[in-house]
N, C-alpha and C positions, 0 to 999 in steps of 0.2 A: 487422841489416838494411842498414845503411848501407857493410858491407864495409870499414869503417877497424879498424887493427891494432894504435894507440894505446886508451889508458881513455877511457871516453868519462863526461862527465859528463852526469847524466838532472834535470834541474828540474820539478818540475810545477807548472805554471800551472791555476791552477783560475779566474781570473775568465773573464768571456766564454766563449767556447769551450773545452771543459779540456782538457788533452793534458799532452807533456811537451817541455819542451826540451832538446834534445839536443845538446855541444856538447864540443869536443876542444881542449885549451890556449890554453880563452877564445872559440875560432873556432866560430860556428854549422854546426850540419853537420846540421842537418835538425829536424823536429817529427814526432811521434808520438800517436795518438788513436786511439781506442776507438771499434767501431762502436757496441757499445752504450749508449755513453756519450754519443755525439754525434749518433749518425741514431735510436738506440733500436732497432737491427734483431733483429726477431724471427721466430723461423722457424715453419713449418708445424704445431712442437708448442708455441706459443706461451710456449712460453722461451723467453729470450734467444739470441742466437745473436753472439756477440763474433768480432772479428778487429781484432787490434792493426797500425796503418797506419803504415807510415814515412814522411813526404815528406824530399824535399829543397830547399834556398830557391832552386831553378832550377823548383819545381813541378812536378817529376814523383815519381810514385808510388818512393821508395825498395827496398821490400817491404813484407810484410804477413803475418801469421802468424796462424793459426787456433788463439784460445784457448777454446774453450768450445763446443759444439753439444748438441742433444737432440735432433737430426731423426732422427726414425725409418726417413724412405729413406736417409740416408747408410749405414746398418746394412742395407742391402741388396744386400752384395754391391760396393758398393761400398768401400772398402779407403781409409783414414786416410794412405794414400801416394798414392792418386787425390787427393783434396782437398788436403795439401799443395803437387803438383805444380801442381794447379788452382790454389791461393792465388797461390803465389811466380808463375805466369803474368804478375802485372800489377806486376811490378819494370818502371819504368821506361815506366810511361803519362805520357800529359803531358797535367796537370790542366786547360792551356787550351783543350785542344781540343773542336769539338763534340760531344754526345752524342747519337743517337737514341733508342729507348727499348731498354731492360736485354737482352733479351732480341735482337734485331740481331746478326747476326755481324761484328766490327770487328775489322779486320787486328792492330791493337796491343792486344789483349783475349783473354783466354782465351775457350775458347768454352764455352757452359754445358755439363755433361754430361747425355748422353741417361741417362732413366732417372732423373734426378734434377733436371730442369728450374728446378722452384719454387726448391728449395733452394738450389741453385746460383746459380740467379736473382736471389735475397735476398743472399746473401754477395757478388755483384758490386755490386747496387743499393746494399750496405752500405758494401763498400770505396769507390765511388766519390764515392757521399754524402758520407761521414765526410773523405774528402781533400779534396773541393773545399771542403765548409766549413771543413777547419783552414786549408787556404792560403788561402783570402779571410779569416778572422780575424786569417793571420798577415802579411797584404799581399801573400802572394806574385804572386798574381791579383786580379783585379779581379771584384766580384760583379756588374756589368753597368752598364753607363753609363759603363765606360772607355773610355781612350781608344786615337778611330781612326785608326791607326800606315799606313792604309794609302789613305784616300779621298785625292784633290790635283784642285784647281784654282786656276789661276793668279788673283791679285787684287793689286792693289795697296794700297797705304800707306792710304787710305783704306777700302778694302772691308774690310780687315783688323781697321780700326778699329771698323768697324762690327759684323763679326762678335764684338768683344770677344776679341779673340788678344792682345792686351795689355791691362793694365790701368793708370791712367794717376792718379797724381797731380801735384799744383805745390805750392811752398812760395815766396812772393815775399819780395823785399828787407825789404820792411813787415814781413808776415810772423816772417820771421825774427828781423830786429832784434829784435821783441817780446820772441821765444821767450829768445833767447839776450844779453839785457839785461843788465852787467853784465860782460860778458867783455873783458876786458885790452884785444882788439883789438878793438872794436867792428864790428858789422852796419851798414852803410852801407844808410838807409832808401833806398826807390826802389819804381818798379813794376814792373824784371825780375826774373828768375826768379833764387831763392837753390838752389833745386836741382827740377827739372822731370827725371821718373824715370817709365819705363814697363816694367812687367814681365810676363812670362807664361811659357806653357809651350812650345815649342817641335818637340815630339814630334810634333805633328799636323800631314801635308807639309804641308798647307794654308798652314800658320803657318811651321814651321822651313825650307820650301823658297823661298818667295818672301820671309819675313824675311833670310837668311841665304845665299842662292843655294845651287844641289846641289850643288858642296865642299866647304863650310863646311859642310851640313847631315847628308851624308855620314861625316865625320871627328865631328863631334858625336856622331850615332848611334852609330855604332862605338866611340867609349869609354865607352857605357853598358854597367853587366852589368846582370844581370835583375832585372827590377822597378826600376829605378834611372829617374830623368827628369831633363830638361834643364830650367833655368831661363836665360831670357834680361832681362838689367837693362839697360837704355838709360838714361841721364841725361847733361845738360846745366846750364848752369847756372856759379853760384861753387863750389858743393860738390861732393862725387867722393865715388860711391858704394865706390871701391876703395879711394882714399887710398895712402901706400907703406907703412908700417908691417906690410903680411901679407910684405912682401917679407924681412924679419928674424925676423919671428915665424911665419910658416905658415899664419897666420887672417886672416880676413877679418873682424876685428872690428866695423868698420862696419855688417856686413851680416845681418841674422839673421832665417830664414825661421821663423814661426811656425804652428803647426796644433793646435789641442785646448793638451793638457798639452806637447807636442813643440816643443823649441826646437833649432832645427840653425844652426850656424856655418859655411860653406864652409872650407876645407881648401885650402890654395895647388894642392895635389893636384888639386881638384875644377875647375878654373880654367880658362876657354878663353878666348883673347884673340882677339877679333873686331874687323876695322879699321875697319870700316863697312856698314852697314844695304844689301841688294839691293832691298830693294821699293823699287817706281816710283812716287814722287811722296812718298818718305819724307823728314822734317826733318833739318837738319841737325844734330847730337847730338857732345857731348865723350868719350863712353867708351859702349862696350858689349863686355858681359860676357855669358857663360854657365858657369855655375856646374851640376854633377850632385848632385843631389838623392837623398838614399835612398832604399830602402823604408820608413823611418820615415816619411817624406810621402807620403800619399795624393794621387794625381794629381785623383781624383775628388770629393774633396774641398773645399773652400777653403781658404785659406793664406792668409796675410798677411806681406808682404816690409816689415819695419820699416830704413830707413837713420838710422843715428844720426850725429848733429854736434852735435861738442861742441866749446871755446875755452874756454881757461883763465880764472881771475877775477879779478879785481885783490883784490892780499891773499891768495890762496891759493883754493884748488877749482877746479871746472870748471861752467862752464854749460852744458846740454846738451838737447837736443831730438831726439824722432825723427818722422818722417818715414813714413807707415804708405801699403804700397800695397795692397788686396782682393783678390783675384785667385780667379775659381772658372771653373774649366774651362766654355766654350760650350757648350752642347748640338749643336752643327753640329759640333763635332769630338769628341763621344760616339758609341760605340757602342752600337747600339740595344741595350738590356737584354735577353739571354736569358729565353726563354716560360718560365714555373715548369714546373720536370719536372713528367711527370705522376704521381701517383704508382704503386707497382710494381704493384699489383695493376688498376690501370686500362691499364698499357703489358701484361699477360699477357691481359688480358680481349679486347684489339683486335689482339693475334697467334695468340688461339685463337677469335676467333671462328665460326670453321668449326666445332670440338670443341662448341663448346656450343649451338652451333644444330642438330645432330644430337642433344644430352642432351637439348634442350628438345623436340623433335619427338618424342623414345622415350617421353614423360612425357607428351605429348600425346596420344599413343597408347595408353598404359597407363591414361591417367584415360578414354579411349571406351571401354575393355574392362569395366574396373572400373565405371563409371555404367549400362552395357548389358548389365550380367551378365545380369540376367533373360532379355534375345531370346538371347544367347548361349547360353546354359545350356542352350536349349530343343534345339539343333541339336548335337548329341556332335562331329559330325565338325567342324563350323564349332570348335568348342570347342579342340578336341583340333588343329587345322592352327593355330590361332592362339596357344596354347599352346606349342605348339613351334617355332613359327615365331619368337616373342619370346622365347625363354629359348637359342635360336640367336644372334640379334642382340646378344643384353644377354654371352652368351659372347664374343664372335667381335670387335664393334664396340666395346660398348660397355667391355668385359673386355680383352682384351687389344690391342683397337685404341687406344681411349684413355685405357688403367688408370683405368678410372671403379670399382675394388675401394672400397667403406668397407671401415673398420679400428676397432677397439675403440681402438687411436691416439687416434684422432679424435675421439672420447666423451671420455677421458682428458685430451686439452687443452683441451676445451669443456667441460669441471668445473673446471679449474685456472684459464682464464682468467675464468669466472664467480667465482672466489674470488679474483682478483688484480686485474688489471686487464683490463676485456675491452675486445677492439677488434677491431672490423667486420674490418678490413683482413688480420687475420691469415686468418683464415679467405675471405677475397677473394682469395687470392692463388691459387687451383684452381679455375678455371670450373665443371671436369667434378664437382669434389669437392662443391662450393658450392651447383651446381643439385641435385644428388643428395639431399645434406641437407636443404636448403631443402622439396626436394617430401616427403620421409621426416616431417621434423618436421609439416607438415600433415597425409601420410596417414598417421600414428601417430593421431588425432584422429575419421579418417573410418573407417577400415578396421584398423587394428593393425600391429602389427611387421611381418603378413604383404606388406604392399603393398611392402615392400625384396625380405625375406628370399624371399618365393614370386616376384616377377617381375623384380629390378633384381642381385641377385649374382649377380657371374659365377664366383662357384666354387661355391655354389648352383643355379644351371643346369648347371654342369658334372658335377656331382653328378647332379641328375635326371636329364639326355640320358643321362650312361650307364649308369643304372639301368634305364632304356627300352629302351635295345640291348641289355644281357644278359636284361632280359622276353624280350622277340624271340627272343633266344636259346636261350629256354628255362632261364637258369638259375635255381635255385629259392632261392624267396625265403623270408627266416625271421623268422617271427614273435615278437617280442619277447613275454614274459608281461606285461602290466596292470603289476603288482605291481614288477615289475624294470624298467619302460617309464620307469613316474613317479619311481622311486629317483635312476635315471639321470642325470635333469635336475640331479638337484643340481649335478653334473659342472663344467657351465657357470657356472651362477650362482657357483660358487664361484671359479670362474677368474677371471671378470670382476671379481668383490668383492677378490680377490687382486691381480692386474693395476692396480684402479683407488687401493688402499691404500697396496700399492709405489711406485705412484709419487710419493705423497708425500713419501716415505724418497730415495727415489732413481730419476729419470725413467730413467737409463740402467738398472738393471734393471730397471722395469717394461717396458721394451721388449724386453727379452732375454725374459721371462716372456710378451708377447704373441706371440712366436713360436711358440706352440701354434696359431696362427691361420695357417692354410697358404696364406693368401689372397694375401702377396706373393710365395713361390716357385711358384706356377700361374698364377698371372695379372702379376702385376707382373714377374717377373722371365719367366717363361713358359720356369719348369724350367731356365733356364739357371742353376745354383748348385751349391755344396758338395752330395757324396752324400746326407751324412744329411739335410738337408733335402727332396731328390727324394722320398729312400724313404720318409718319413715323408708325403710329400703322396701317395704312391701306394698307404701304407697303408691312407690314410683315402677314397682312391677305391677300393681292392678292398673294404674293409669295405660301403664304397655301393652295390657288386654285388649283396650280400646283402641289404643292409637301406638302404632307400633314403632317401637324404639325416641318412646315418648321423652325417656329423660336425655337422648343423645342429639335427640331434634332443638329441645329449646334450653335445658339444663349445666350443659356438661361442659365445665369449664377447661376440662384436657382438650376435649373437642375444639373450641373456641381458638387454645394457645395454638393447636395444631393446625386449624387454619390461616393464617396469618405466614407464616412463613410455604405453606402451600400455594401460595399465589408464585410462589419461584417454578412452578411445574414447567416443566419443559416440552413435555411427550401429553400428544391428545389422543388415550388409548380406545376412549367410548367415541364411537362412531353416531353420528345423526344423520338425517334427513331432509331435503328443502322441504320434503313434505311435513316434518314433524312440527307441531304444533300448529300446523294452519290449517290440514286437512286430517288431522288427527293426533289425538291426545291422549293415548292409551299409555303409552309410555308415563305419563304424567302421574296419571290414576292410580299407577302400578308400582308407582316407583316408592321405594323402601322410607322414605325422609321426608318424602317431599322436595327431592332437590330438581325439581324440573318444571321450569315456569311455564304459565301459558304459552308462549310463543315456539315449545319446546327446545330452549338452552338448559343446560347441565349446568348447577352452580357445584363449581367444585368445593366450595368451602363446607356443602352444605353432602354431598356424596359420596355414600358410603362402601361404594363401589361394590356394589354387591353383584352387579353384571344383570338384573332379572331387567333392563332395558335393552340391551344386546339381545336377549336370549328371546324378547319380542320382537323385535324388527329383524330376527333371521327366523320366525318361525311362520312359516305360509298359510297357516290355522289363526293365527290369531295377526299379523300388520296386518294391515289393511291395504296397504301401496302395497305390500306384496299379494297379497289373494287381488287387487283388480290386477296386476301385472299377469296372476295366472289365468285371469278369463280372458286377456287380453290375446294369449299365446293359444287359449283353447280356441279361440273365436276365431283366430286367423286360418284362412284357406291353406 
């Protein structure tokens, strides 16, 4: 990832943030992290979903390599050289800049792929996650309340003081003497200053332009690299914070900036000689210094600048004292703290919210149909334009405009993540997917399986419309035997019992195994795919010619999972008859599925509540207990 030709050595760090460090004959050459180790990013099948992140200590994205996935849209046609290409996209983002939310097209960013929005969406929201936290753990950036490299206004020597741009101790003659009591050459008591020292950071114009005037501050900046700051030491006084000994040695042992565990010595290297102070109304002062600072010191931080003075002792040793300055960056030269992202699936909910206010209005619609069956029922034709009117829509809009398809998928990760760890979020991240289930899981409760499978699939309406136009057409339809009808079913059930087993063993072939489900090559991908996938979807619509809603009757392993917890139904909304199935069996004949046995009961596993048995037993043309009830009432005196 990092494009070096030497061995690279790989450390891992597990405190804090865990990753690895990466690093070439001693010299750091970047950091490396795990999305699912650092953001926890999980995708759509509620497995992990990993991609290992390069940075580099300049804080831009390295590369990034896709170790692990179980999404079942990536297996759609989409091709493990599309998502490669997608991954390596964000070599070379830079971690400081801002972000709007995942989903935004941003010129230095791949852009998500159609077709696979969520997923894609996750794996960016991942990579970026997972980067920005390693480089704020590793210093490279700043987590927010760093400093503003870019606000200036003029102030002088006072105003400065005020705002806290330096910080400021004294150590007097008295003082001193004290400390250093005993030494060969004795402290001469008094009230001036034994060493008066003012220190801070310089990076913020405010500070390093009216401290320093804009040449000095200019040539400062410019020898910083990245992540690196300026310290400014002013002092006055008998003592010298520089002393001459770094001039032999290279250190500035006098001087030593402390943070946490972090003790840093300046480097003759590190070393800017300044001749004197520009701010208006500034003291006058014996030495000032600026010294660069690592990324081992946090700017944002506090720190403390200790000057040590020491004089030899009479008899041997040294007496020695230091000299402690405080120093914590002003808030007037912080940058305001970036708003906490939001998270992914609330940044996809406010970029579809158009998609799910059409899902919410279809479901609106669907529950006046479903609660008004009774007026409905009574009027065939009102019946029959509203029936096809919405299994048009749920095709058209809600199918292939905004692949609102369920999947036996989707069952599959909502058992796995009830057995692992479950989290709201995964399943937030598809508005269309989320309102779907959400209304299913209830009307499983009021109505059965039927309330999806009879009015919300769009390859279930696609099925019925074109069983409808071959009726019209005339072609002849066939009737399954009773006997061979119910054998049938097992079909499904065992698919889905299969499908949901496998994927314990191994997610990635239970997904090759729910490919029996032709739901994503008609509707999600919308036939654009490999042959044998078409042919196979177009098997199972000519078979529908014949025998209507062929593959939902014995095939459909969504169907199957969704009966099984229908058995919890509460509410018996389809009304029958003592007469039905002993003195008449039209209902049966008529019925969409085949879900009405001889004896005429309703198996709800098998109903797909399309209401065309209602709409017979309140029609006085076609029951039969209802046309004799009317001769009954003609006949009477």
């Amino acid at each position: 990832m990092f494009g070096r030709e030497g061995p690279l050595t790989i450390q891992r760090e597990a405190d804090g943030v865990p990753g690895w460090k990466v690093s070439e004959s001693g010299n750091l050459v970047g950091y490396i992290g795990s999305t699912w180790e650092i953001a926890g990013s999980t995708g759509y099948s509620g497995r992990p979903l990993d991609v290992l992140v390069a940075i580099t200590p300049s804080a831009r994205i390295a590369g990034a390599r896709l170790m692990r996935h179980d999404e079942p849209v990536l297996t759609l046609g989409i091709s493990d050289e599309d998502i490669i290409r997608y991954v390596d996209g964000f070599a070379g983002v830079d971690l400081a800049a801002p972000r709007p939310d995942v989903l935004t097209p941003q010129s230095d960013l791949p852009d998500v792929i159609s077709r696979a929005t969520v997923s894609t969406g996750v794996i960016r929201d991942g990579i970026l996650r997972t980067a920005r936290t390693l480089a704020i753990a590793r210093g490279l950036i700043a987590e927010g309340g760093g400093i503003d490299r870019i606000g200036y206004s003029p102030a002088d020597w006072k105003a400065l003081m005020a705002m806290g741009a330096l910080a400021h101790a004294r150590m007097s003659m008295d003082e001193a003497a004290k400390a250093l009591s005993g030494a060969e050459v004795p402290v001469m008591p008094g009230e001036g200053a034994f060493f008066d020292v003012y220190a801070g950071l310089v990076d913020p114009p405010t500070a390093g332009r009216n401290l320093l005037g804009q040449k000095v501050f200019t040539q400062a900046m410019g020898a910083l690299g990245p992540g690196e700051t300026a310290l400014m030491v002013v002092s006055s006084g008998l003592h010298s914070h520089r002393g001459t000994a770094w001039k032999q040695s290279g250190r500035f042992d006098r001087l030593t900036i402390v943070q946490g565990e972090s003790r840093h010595v300046p480097l003759a290297g590190d070393y800017i000689f300044v001749k004197q102070l520009a701010a208006e109304g500034a003291p006058e002062v014996k030495e000032v210094s600026l010294f660069r600072l690592p990324r081992t010191i946090d700017p944002a931080q506090p720190f403390r600048v200790e000057v040590m003075a020491a004089r030899p002792r009479t008899g041997g040793g040294e007496a020695s004292t230091v000299i402690s300055v405080d120093y914590a960056l002003p808030d007037v030269f912080r940058l305001a703290p970036p708003p906490s992202p939001d998270p992914l699936w609330r940044s996809i909910w406010a970029a579809k919210h158009l998609e799910a206010g059409i899902v919410a209005a279809m479901l609106a619609v669907l529950t006046l149909i479903l609660f008004a069956q009774d007026s409905i029922t009574r009027r065939p034709k009102l019946w029959r334009g509203l029936r096809i009117s919405y299994l048009t829509v749920t095709l058209v809009v809600l199918g292939w405009g905004l692949n609102g398809q369920l999947s036996v998928v989707q069952v599959v990760a909502f058992v796995h993540s009830l057995l692992t760890e479950f989290r709201w979020e995964t399943f937030l991240i598809e508005p269309v997917i989320f309102l779907l289930w959400s209304f299913v899981a209830l009307g499983l409760l009021f109505w059965g399986r039927g309330v999806y499978c009879g009015w919300l699939c769009p390859f279930g309406a696609l099925q019925e419309l074109l069983n409808n136009l071959a009726q019209r057409l005339g072609v002849r339809q066939i009737e399954v035997p009773q006997a061979l009808h119910e054998r049938l079913w097992v079909i499904k059930y065992t698919l889905f019992v299969g499908i949901l087993a496998l994927s314990f063993y191994s997610m990635h072939d239970a997904l090759v195994l729910a490919e029996a489900e032709p739901f994503k090559t008609a509707i999600s991908m919308r036939m654009i795919r490999a042959w044998p996938f078409v042919a196979f979807v177009l098997t199972l619509l000519l078979a529908g010619l014949f025998i209507e809603r062929f593959f939902c009757r014995y095939l459909c392993p969504l169907g199957a999972g969704l009966a099984i917890p229908a058995k919890l139904k509460i509410f018996d909304w389809l009304k029958r008859r003592p007469q039905c199935g002993r003195e008449c069996r039209l209902c049966e004949t008529k019925c969409t599925v085949g879900a009405i046995d001889p004896l005429g009961r309703i198996n709800v596993n098998e109903c797909v509540l399309c209401l065309r048995c209602q709409v017979i037993m309140n029609d006085t043309t076609l029951c039969p207990v209802l046309k004799r009830r009317a001769r009954a009432t003609e006949g009477a005196p």
